[in-house]
C-alpha positions in Angstrom: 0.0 0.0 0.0 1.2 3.8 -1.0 1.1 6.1 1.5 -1.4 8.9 0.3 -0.1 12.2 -0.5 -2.5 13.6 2.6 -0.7 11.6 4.8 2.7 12.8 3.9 4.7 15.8 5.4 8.7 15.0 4.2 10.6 17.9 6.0 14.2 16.2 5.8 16.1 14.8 3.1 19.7 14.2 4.4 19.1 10.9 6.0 21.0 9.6 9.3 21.9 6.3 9.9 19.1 5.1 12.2 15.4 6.7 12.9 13.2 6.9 15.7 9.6 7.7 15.4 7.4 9.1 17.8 3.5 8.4 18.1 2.1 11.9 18.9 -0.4 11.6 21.3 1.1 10.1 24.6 4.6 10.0 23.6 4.8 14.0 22.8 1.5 14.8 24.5 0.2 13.9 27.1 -3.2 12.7 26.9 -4.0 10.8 29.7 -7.3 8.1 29.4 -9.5 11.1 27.6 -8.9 10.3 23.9 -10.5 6.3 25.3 -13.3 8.3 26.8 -13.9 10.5 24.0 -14.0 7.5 21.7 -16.5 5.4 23.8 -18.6 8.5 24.2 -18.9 10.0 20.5 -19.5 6.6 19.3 -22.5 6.5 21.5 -24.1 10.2 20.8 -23.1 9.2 16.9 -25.8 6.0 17.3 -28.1 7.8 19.6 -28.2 10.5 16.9 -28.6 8.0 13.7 -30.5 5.2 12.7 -28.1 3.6 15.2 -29.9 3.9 18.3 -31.6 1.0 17.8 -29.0 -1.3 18.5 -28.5 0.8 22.0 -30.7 0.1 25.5 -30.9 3.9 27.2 -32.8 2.0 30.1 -29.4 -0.3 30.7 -26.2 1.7 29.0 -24.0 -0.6 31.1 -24.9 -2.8 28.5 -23.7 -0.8 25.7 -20.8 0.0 27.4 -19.5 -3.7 28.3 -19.8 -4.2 24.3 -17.7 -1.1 23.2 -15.2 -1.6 25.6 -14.3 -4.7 23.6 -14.0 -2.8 20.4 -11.5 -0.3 22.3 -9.6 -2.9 23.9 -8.5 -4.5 20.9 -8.3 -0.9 18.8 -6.3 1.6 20.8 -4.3 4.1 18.8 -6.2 2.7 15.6 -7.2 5.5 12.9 -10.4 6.9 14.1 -13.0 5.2 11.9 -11.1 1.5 12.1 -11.7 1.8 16.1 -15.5 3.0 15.7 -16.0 0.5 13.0 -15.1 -1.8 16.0 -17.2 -0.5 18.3 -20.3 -0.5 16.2 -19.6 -4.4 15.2 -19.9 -4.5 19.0 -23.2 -3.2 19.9 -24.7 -4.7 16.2 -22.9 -8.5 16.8 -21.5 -8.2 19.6 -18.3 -9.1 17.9 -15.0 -6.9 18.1 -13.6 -7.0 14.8 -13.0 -3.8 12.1 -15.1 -3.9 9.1 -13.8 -2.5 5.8 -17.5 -2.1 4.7 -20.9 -1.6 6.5 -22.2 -4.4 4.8 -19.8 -6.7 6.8 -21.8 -5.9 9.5 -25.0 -7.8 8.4 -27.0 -4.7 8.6 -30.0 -3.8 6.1 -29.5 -1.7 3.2 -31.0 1.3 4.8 -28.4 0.8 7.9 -25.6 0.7 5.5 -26.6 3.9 3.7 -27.0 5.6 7.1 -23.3 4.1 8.2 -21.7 7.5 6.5 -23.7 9.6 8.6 -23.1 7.8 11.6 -19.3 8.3 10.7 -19.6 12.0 9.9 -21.4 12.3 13.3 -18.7 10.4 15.3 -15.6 12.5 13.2 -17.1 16.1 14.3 -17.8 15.0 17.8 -14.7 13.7 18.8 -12.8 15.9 16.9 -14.5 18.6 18.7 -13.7 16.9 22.1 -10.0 16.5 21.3 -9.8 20.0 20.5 -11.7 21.3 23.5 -9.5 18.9 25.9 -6.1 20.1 24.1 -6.8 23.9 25.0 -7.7 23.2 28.4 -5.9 20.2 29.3 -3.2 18.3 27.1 0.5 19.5 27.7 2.9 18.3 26.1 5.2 15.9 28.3 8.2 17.5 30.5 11.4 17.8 28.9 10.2 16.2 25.4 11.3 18.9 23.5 14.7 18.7 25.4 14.8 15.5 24.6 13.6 15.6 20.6 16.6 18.5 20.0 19.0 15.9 21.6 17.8 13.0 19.7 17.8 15.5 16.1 21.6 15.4 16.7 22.2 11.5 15.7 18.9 10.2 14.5 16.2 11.1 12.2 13.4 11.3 13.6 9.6 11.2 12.5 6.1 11.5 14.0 3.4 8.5 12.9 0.3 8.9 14.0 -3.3 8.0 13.6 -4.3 11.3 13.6 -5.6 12.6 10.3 -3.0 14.3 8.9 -4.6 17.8 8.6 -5.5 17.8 12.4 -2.2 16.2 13.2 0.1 19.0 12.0 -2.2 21.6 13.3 -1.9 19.9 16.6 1.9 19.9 16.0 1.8 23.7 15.4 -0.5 24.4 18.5 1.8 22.4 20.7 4.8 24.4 19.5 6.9 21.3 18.3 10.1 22.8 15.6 9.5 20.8 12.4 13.5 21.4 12.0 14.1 18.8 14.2 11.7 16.5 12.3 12.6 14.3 8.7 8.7 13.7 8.2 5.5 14.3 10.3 2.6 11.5 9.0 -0.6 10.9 9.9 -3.9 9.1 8.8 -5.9 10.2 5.7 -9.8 10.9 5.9 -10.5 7.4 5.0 -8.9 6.2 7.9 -6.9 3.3 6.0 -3.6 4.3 6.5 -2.4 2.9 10.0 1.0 3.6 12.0 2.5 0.5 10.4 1.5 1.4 6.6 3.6 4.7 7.6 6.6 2.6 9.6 6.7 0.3 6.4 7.1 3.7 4.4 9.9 4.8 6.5 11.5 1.8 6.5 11.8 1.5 2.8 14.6 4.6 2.8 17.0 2.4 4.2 17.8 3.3 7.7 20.1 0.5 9.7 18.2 0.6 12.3 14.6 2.2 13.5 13.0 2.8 17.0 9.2 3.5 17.1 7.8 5.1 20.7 4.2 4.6 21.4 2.2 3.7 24.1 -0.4 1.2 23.6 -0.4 -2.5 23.0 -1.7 -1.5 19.1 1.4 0.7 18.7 3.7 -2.5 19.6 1.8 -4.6 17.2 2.1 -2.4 14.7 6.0 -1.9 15.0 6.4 -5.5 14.8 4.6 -5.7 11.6 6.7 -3.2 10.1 9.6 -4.9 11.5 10.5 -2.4 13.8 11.8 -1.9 17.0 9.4 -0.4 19.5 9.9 1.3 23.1 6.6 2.1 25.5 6.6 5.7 26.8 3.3 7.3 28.6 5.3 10.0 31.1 8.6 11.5 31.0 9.8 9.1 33.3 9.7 6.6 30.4 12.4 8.9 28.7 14.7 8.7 31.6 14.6 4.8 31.2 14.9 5.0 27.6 18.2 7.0 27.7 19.8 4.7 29.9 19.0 1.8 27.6 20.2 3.7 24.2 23.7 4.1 24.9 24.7 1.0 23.2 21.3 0.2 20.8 17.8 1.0 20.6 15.9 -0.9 22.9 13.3 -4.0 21.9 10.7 -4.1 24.5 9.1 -7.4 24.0 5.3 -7.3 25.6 3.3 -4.0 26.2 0.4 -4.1 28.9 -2.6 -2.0 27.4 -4.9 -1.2 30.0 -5.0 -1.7 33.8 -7.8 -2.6 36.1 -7.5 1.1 37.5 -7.5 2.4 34.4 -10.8 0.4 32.8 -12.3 1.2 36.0 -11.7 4.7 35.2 -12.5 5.1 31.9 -15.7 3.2 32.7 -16.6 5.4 35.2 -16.6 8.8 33.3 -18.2 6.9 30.1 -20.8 5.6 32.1 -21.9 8.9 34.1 -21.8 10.8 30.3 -23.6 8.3 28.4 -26.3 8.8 31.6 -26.8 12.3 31.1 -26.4 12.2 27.2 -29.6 9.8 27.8 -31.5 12.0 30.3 -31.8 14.8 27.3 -29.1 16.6 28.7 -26.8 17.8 25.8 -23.1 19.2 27.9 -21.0 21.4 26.0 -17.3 19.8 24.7 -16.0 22.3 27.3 -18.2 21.3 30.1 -17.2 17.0 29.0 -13.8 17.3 28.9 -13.7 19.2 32.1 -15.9 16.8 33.8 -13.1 14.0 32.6 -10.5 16.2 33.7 -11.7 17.6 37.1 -13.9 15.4 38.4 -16.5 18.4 38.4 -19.5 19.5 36.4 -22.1 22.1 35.5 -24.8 19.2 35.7 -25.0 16.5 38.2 -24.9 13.3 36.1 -26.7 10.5 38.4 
């Protein structure tokens, strides 16, 4: 597979000897469990505000929320509509597998026709939760730009994401990142077909002796070993201090990544749970008041 000219952003043409590439969010910035809650949550307004809703049960959301936790689990860091494809073959089968087409989701002809919408609904609402929660709350992570002007010195280095790639580089910009530092800055397209390893594979292919990619979810280690990568797990800047230690001879090979913990589900479960109540009440939050409610704890309106 090509690598779409909308997912392309080739800064650096003097190649190094070895690469590393950085997923953006996590990695770079730090984005805590929201981006999991946001995803669980717009894919449930996106079916309560489509033909969707029938496959939901407003009297029991647990319900609906046991089913697209599966779709998550085995999706994080996945390009937007590959992880809501997921979810939806969740809540319609109960079965947590990506579908290329609608139609593989055994759903009538009307249903599939409405599938677009439901995925037009889904892209604006999260988008529009990412970018309220990135204002407010998303930093990027201590001493990361320390660290990227240190690494710039001996390695090219590239950001893959599964961001679209429009959004991504705005993000970049927002977050005050130097593309002079940077060989190539890639994201998704608006298809949502080009993954992190379509874009490893790409990097790959100019030769490098050796590349390190840095993500931070069980997907991102998958998806350096099928590029044939090696990969490194970093969530805080703590995780830099340990990777610095291990890269004074090679790049590190971490062998098993641990996606989510118990604390963390509970979490994530938690918030999902008390928005999908209110969303179901009639009560329609603002992105602002959401993602301060995931932040903080606190809210305008008392979900029950």
């Amino acid at each position: 597979m090509i690598v779409q000219k909308e997912a392309q952003s080739w800064y650096n043409n003097n190649m190094k000897n070895k690469a590393i590439v950085f997923d953006f969010d996590g990695p770079l910035v730090g984005s805590g469990r929201d981006k999991s809650i946001h995803i669980l949550f717009s894919a449930y307004v996106s079916c309560w505000e489509t033909c969707f809703k029938k496959f939901l049960h407003p009297e029991n959301p647990e319900i609906d929320l046991e089913k697209m936790l599966k779709g998550l689990k085995k999706y994080p860091g996945a390009p937007r509509f590959q992880q809501l494809s997921a979810i939806i073959s969740c809540l319609v089968r109960d079965k947590p597998e990506a579908v290329q087409s609608p139609a593989e989701l055994g759903i009538d002809s009307h249903l599939q026709q409405q599938y677009k919408k439901l995925q037009e609904k889904y892209n604006e609402y999260y988008s529009s939760l990412n970018k309220a929660a990135a204002k407010k709350f998303w930093k990027v992570l201590e001493g990361v730009k320390e660290i990227i002007e240190k690494f710039s010195k001996d390695y090219d280095l590239y950001v893959a994401s599964g961001i679209i790639q429009e959004i991504l580089e705005k993000d970049f910009e927002h977050h005050g990142f130097d593309k002079k530092y940077f060989a190539g800055i890639m994201g998704s397209n608006t298809a949502g077909d080009i993954d992190k390893s379509v874009i490893l594979k790409k990097i790959k292919e100019k030769g490098y002796k050796d590349i390190l990619f840095i993500g931070d979810s069980r997907k991102d280690f998958e998806y350096a070993r099928k590029a044939g990568v090696k990969f490194f797990k970093v969530k805080t800047s703590d995780d830099y201090k340990r990777l610095l230690k291990q890269m004074k001879q090679t790049f590190p090979d971490e062998q098993d990544v641990c996606e989510f913990s118990e604390e963390e589900i509970k979490l994530i479960k938690s918030k999902v749970l008390a928005l999908m109540k209110l969303y179901a009440s009639g009560n329609r939050p603002t992105y602002d008041e959401i993602t301060t409610f995931i932040n903080t704890g606190k809210f305008g309106l008392n979900p029950q």
